[in-house]
BAFI-3210 file (N, C-alpha, C; in Angstrom, 3 decimals, decimal comma, padded with zeros to 6 digits):
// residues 254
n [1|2|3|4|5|6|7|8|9|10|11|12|13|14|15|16|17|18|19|20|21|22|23|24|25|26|27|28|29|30|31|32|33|34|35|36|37|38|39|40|41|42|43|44|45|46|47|48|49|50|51|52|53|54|55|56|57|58|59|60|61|62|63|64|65|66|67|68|69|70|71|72|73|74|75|76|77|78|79|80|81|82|83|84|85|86|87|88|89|90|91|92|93|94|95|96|97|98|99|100|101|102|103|104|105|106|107|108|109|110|111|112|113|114|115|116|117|118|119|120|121|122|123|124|125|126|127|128|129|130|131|132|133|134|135|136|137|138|139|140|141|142|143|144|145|146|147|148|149|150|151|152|153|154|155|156|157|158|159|160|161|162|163|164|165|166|167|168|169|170|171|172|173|174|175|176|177|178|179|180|181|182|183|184|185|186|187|188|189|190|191|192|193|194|195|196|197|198|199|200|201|202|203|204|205|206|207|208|209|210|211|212|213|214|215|216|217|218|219|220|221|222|223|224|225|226|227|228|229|230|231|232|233|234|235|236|237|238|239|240|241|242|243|244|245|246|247|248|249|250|251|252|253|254]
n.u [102,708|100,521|099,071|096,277|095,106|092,718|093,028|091,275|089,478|087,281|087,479|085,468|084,737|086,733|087,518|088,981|091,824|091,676|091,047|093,607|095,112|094,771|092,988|094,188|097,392|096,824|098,768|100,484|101,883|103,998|104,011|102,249|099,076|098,592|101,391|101,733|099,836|100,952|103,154|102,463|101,791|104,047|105,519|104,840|105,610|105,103|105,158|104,549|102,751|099,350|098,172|095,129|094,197|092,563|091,174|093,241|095,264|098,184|099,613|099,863|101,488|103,595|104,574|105,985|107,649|109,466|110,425|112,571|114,614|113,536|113,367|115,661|119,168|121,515|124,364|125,446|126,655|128,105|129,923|130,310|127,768|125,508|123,385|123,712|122,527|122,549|121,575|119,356|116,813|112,978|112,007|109,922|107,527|105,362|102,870|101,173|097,501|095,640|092,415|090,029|088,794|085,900|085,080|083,592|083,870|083,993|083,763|087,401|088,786|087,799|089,468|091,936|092,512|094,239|096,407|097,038|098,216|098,076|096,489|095,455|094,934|095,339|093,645|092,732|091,583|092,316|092,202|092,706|093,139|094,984|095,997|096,213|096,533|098,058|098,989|097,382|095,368|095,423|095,836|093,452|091,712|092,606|091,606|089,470|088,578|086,922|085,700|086,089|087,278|086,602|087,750|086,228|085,192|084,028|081,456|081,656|079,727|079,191|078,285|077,937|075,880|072,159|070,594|066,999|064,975|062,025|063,125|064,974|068,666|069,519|071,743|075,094|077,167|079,987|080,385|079,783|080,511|078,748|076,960|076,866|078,662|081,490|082,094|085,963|088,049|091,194|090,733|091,385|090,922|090,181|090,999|088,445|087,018|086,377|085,267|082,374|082,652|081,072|082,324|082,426|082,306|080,625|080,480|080,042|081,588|081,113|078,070|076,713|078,616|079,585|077,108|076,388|078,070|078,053|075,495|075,919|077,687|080,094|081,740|083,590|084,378|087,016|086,915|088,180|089,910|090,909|093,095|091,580|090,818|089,229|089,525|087,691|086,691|088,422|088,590|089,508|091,431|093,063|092,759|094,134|096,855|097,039|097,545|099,790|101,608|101,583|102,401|101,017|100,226|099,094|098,523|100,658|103,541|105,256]
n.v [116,222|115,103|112,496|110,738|107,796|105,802|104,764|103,845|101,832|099,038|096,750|094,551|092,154|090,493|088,815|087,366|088,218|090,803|091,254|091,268|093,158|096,046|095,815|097,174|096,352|093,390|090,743|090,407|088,542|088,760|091,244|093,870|095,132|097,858|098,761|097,439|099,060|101,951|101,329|101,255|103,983|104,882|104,450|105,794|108,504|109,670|110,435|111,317|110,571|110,301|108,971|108,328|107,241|105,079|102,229|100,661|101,885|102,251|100,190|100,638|103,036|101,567|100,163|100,972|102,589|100,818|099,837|100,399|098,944|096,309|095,681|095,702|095,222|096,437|098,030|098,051|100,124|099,131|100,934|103,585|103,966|103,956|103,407|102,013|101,994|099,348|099,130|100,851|102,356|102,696|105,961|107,518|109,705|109,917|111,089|110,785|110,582|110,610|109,719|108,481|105,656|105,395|106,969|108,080|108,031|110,729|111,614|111,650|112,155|114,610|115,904|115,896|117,611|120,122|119,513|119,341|121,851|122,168|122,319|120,343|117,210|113,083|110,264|107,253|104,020|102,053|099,214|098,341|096,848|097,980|097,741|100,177|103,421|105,657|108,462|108,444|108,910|111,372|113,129|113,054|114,027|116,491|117,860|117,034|119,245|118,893|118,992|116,722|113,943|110,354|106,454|104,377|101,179|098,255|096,007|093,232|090,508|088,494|086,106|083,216|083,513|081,815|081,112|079,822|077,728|075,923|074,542|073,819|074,466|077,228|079,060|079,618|081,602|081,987|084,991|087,480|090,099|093,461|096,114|098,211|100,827|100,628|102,510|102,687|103,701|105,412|108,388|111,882|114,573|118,013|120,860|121,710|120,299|119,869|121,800|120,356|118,300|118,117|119,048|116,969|114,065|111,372|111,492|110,681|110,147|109,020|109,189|112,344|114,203|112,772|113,009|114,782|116,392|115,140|115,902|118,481|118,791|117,519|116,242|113,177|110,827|108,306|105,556|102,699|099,348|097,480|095,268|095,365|094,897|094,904|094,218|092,521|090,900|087,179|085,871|086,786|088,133|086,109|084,777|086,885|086,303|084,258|085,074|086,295|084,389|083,236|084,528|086,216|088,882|091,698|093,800|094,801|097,246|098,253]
n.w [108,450|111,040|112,136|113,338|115,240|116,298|119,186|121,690|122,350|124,010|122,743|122,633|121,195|121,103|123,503|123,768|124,222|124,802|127,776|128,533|127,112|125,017|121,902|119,721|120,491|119,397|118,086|114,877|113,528|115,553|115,562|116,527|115,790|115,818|115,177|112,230|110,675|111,747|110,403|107,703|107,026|107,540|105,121|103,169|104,046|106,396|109,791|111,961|114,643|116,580|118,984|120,397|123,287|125,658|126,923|128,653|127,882|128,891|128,496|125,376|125,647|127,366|125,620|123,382|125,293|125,480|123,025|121,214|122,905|122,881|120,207|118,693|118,039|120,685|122,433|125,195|127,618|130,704|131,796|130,903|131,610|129,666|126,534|123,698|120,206|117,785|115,587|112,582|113,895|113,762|112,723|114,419|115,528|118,557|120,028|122,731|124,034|126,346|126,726|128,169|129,698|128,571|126,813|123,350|120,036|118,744|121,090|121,578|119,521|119,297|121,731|120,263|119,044|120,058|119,655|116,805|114,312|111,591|108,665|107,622|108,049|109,096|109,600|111,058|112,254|115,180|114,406|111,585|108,553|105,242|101,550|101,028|098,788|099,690|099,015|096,748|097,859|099,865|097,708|096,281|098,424|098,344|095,875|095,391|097,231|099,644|103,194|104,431|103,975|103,590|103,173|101,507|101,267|099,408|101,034|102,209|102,865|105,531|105,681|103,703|100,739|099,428|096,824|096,393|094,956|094,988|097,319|096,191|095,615|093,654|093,260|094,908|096,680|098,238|100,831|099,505|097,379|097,894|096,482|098,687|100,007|102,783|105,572|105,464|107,361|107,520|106,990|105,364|106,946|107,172|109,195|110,195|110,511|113,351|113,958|113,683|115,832|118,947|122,968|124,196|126,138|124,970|122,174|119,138|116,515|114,193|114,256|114,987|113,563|111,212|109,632|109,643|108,427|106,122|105,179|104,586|102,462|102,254|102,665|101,189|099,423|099,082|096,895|097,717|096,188|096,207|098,403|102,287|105,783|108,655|112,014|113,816|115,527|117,328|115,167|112,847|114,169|113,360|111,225|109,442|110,159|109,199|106,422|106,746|107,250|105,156|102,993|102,011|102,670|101,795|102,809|103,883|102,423|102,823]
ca.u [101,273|099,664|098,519|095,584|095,475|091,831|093,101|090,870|088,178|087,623|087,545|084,561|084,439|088,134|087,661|090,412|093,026|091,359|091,586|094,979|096,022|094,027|092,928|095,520|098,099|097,319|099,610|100,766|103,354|104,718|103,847|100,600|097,967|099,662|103,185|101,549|098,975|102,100|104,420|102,214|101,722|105,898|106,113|104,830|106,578|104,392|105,464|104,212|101,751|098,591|097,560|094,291|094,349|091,353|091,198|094,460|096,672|099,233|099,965|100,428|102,552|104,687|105,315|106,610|109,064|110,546|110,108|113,907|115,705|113,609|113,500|116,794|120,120|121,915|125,248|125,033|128,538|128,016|131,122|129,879|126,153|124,722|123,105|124,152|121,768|123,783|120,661|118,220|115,066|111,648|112,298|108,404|107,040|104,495|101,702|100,235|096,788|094,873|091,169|089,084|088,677|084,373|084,897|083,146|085,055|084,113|085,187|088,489|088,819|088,176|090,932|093,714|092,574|095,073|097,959|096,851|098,015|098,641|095,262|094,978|095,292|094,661|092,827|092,287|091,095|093,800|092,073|091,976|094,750|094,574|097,158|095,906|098,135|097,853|099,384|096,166|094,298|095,499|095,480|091,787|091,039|093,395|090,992|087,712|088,032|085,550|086,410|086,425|087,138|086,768|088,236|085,185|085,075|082,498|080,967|081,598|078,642|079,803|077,989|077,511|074,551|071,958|069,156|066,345|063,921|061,203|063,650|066,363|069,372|069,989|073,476|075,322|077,807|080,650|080,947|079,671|080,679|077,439|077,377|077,041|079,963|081,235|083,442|086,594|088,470|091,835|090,088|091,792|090,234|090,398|091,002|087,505|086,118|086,409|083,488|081,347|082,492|081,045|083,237|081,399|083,160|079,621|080,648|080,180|082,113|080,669|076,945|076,518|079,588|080,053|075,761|075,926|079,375|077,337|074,703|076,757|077,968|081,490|082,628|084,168|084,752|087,824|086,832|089,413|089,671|092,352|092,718|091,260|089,974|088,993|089,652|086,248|086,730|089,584|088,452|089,769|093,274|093,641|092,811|095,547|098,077|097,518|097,544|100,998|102,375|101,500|102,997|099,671|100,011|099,011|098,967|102,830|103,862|106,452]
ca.v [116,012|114,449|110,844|110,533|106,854|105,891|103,589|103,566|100,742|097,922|095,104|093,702|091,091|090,258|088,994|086,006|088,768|092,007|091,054|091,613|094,070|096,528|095,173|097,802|095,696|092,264|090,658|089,795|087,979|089,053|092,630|094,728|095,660|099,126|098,711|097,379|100,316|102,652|101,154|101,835|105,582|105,465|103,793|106,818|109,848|109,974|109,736|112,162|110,197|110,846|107,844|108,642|106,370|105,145|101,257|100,294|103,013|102,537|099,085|101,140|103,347|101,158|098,958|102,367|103,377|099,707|099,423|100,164|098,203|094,631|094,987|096,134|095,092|097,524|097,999|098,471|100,607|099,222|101,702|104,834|104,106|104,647|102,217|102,607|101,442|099,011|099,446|101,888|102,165|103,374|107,397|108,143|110,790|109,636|111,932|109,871|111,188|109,966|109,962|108,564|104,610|105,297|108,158|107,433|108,699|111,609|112,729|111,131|112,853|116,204|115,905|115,852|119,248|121,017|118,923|119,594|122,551|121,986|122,391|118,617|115,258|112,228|109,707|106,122|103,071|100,727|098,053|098,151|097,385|097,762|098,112|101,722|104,330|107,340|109,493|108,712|109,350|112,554|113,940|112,715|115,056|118,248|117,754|117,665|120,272|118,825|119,468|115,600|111,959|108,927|105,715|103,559|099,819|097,421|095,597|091,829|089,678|087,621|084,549|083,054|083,351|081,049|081,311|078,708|077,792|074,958|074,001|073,293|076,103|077,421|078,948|079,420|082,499|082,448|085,896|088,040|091,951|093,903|097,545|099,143|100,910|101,175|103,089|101,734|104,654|105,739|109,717|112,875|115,549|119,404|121,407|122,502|118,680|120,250|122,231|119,768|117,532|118,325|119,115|115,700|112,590|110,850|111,738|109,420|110,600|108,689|109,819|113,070|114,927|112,801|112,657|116,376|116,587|114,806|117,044|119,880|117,719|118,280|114,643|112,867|109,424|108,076|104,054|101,844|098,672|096,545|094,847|095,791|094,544|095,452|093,018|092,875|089,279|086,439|084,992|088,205|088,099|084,226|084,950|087,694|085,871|083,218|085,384|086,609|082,808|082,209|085,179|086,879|089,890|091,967|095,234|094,915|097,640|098,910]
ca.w [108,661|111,850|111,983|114,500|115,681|117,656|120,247|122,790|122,430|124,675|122,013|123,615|120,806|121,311|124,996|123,571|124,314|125,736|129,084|128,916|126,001|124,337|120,345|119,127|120,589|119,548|117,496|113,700|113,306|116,671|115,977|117,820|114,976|115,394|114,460|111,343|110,425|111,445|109,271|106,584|107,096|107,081|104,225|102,780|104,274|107,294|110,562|113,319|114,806|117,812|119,546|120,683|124,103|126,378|127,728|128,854|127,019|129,498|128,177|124,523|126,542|127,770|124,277|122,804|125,478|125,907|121,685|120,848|122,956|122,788|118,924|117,704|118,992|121,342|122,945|126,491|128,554|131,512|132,442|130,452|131,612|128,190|125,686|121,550|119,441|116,948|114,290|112,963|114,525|113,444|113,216|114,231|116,747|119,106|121,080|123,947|124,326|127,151|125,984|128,780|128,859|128,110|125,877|122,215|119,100|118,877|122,088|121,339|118,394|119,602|121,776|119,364|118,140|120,529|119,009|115,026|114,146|110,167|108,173|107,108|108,970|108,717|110,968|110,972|113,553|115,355|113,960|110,499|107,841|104,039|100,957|100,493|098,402|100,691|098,505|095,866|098,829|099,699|096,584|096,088|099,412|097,730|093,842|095,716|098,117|100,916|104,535|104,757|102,649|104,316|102,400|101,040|100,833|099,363|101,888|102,178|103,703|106,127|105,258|102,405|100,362|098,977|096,186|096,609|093,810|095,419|097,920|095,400|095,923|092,582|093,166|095,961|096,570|099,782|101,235|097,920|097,934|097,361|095,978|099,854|100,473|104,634|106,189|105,808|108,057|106,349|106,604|105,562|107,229|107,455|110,746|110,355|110,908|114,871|114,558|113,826|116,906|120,009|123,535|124,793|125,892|124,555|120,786|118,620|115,461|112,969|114,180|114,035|113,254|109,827|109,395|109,774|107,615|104,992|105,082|104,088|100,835|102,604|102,895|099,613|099,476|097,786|097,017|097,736|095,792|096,903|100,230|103,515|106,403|110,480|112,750|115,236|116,493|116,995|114,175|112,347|113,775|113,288|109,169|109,075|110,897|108,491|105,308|106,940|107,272|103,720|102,275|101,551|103,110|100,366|103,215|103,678|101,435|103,225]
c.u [101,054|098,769|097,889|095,189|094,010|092,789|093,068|089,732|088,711|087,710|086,965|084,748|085,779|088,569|089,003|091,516|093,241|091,448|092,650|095,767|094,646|094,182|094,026|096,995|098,007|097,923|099,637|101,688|104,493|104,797|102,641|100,239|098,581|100,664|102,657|101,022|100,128|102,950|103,806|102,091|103,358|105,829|105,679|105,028|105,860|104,556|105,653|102,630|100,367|098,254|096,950|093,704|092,896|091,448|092,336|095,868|097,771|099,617|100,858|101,211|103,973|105,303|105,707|107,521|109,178|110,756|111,675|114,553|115,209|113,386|114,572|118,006|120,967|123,204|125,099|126,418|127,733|128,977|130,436|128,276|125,005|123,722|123,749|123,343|122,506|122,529|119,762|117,034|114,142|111,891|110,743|108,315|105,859|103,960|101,237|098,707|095,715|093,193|089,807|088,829|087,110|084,422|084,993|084,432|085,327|084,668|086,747|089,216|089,319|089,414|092,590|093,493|093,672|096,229|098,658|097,001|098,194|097,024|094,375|096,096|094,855|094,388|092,491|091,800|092,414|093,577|092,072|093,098|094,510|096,028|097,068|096,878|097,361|098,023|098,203|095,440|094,184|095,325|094,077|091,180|091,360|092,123|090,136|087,365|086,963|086,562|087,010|086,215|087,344|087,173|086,681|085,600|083,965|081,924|080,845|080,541|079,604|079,652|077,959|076,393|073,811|070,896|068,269|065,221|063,160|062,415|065,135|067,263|069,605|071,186|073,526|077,085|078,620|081,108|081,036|079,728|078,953|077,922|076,817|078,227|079,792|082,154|084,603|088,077|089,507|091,297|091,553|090,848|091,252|090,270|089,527|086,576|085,848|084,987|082,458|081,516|082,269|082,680|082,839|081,759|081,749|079,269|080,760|080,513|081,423|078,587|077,054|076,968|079,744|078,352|075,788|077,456|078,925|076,331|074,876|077,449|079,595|082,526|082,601|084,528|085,465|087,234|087,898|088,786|090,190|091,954|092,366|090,495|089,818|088,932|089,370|086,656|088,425|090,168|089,474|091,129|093,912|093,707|094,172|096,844|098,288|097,960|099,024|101,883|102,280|101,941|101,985|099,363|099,999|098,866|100,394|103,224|105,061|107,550]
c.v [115,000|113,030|110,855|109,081|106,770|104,281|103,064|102,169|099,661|097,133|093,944|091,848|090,425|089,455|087,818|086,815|089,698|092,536|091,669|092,936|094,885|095,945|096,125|096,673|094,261|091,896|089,749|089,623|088,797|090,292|093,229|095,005|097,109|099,258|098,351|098,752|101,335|102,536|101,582|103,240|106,048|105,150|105,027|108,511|110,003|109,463|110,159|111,554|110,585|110,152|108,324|107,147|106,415|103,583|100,794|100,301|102,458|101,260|099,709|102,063|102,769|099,995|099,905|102,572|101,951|099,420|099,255|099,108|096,279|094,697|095,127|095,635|096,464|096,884|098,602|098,698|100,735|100,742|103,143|104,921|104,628|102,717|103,240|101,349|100,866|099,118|100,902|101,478|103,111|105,469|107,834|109,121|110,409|110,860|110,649|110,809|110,352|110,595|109,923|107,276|104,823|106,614|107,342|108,314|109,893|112,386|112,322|112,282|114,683|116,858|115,792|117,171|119,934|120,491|119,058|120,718|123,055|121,898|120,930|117,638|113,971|111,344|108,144|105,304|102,206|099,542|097,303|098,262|097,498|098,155|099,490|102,775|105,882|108,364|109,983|109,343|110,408|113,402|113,809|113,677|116,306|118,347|118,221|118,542|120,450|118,989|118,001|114,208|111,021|107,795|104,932|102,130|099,157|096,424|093,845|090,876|088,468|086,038|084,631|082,424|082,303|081,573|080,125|079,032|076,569|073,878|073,332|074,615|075,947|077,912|079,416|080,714|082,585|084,149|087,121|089,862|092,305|095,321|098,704|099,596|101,510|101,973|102,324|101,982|104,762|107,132|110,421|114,088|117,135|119,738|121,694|121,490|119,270|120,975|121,409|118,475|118,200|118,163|117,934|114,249|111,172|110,957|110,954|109,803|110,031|108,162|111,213|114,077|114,522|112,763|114,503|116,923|116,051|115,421|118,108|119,567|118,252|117,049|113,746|111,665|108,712|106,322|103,849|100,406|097,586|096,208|095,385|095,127|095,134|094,237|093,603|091,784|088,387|086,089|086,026|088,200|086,780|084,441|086,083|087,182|085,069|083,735|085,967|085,465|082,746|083,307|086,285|088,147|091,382|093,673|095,731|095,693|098,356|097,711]
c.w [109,783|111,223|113,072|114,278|116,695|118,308|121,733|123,197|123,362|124,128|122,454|123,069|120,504|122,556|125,070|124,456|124,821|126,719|129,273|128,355|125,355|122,924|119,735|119,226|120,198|117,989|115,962|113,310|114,509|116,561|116,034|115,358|114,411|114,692|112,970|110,059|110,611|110,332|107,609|106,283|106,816|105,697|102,895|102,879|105,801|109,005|111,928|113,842|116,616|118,320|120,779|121,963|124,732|127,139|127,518|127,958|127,803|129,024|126,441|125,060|126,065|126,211|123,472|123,149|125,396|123,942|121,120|121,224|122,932|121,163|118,070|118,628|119,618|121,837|124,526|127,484|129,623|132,341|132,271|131,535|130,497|127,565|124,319|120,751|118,426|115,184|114,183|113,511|113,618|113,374|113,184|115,501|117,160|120,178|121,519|124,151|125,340|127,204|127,058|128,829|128,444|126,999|124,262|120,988|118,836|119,679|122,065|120,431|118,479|120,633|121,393|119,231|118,842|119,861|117,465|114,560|112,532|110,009|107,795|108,021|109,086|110,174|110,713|112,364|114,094|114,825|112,612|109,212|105,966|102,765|100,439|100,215|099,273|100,216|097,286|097,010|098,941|098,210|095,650|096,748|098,574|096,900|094,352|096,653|099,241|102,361|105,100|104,034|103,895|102,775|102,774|100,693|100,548|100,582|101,128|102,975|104,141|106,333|103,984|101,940|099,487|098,096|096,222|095,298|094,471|095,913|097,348|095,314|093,864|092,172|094,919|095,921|098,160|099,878|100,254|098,580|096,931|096,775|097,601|099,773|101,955|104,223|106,437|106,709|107,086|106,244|106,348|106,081|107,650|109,216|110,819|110,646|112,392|115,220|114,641|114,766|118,307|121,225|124,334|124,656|125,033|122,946|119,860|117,156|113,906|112,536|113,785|113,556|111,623|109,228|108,812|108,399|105,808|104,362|103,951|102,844|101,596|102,917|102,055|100,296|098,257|098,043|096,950|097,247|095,723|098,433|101,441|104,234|107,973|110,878|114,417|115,912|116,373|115,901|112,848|112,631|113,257|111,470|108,954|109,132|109,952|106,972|105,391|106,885|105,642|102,980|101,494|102,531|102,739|101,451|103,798|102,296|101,732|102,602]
res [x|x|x|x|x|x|x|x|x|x|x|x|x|x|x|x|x|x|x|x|x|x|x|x|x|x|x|x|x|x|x|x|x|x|x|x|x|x|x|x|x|x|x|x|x|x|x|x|x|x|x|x|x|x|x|x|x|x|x|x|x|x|x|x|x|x|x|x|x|x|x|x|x|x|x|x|x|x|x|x|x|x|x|x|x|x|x|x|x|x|x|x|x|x|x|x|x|x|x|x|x|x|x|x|x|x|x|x|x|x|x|x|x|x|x|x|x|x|x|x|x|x|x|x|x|x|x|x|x|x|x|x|x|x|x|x|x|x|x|x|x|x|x|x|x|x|x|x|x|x|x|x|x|x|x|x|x|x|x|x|x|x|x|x|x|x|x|x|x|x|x|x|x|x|x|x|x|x|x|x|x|x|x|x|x|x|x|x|x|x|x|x|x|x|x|x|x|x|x|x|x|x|x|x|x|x|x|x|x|x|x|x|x|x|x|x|x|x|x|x|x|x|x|x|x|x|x|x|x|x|x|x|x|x|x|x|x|x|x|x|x|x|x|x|x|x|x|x|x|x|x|x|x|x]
***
């Protein structure tokens, strides 16, 4: 099964690191956002992946082919002219798909279709990591028979809230989950998600391809209830990094 991968965004609100690296690439615990989000898709049998490229792909590119030999040790015959890998490596399959750097998700999206030729695939964001069992997942999409599940999270307010009674707070709540649920990507979708994306680099996948997918009662939402988060700002990789220092890295399931 196909792993589609968006990783084209500019990471406007990233500009700490953007400049230089697309937000896919920046790093946890000395490995890209990716390598993380991958490793979890292995860690459950999955490991043909599509990386859906757009602002400064060629940077993800190039941290792919050079990926073997700066993270594993190697043997290098000068004489022969070879290398020998002295460990295993990652056994994944990468598609490069070059998307467009202004192209929205949708048109992203609809460019994998030539590469998908299995009925179901799944799809997530580069930015976004969670301890999610994939295998519930999928078999949440098989039960309910919609053309498309997205993974559901409660929605965390990003401040924290106050109640006031005549200027006196009466309680006081940091960062309280409400009963919204977002999008918390993590999709399985059917080959047939294609029709309802335009051929239009101006596609914005989660207007009105999943508006119109909703419509049609054709898009199931498994909740997830365990960890997850997207990481929009610095502030966002600096909390991960630290929940990785302290041993709290509760989407390490590999």
């Amino acid at each position: 099964m196909k792993v589609a991968i968006l990783c084209g965004g500019k990471g406007s609100r990233m500009k700490e690191i953007t400049d230089d690296i697309p937000k896919p690439l920046a790093e946890i615990d000395n490995k890209p956002i990716l390598w993380h989000i991958m490793k979890t898709y292995m860690y459950y049998g999955l490991n043909d992946f599509i990386l859906l490229l757009g602002y400064k792909g060629d940077k993800i590119k190039e941290y792919f082919m050079h990926y073997h030999w700066k993270n594993h040790n190697f043997l290098l015959d000068g004489e022969q002219n070879n290398i020998k890998m002295l460990e295993k490596s990652e056994q994944w399959k990468v598609t490069f798909v070059d998307t467009g750097i202004d192209t929205m998700t949708g048109g992203r999206i609809k460019q994998a279709e030539k590469y998908i030729k299995d009925d179901t695939f799944m799809l997530t964001y580069g930015d976004g990591l969670a301890d999610i069992n994939l295998n519930k997942l999928l078999d949440f999409h098989k039960k309910n028979g919609c053309i498309g599940t997205v993974t559901g999270v409660k929605k965390i307010n990003q401040y924290g809230t106050v109640s006031v009674k005549k200027n006196i707070a009466q309680s006081f709540q940091e960062k309280p989950s409400t009963e919204e649920i977002i999008n918390g990507g993590f999709f399985v979708l059917n080959r047939e998600i294609f029709s309802y994306i335009k051929n239009d680099r101006d596609c914005t996948f989660e207007k009105e391809p999943l508006v119109n997918l909703t419509n049609d009662k054709q898009l199931a939402v498994y909740l997830h209830k365990g960890f997850w988060t997207a990481m929009d700002t610095y502030k966002d990789l600096l909390q991960v990094n630290e929940m990785w220092k302290n041993n709290k890295a509760t989407w390490k399931v590999w």
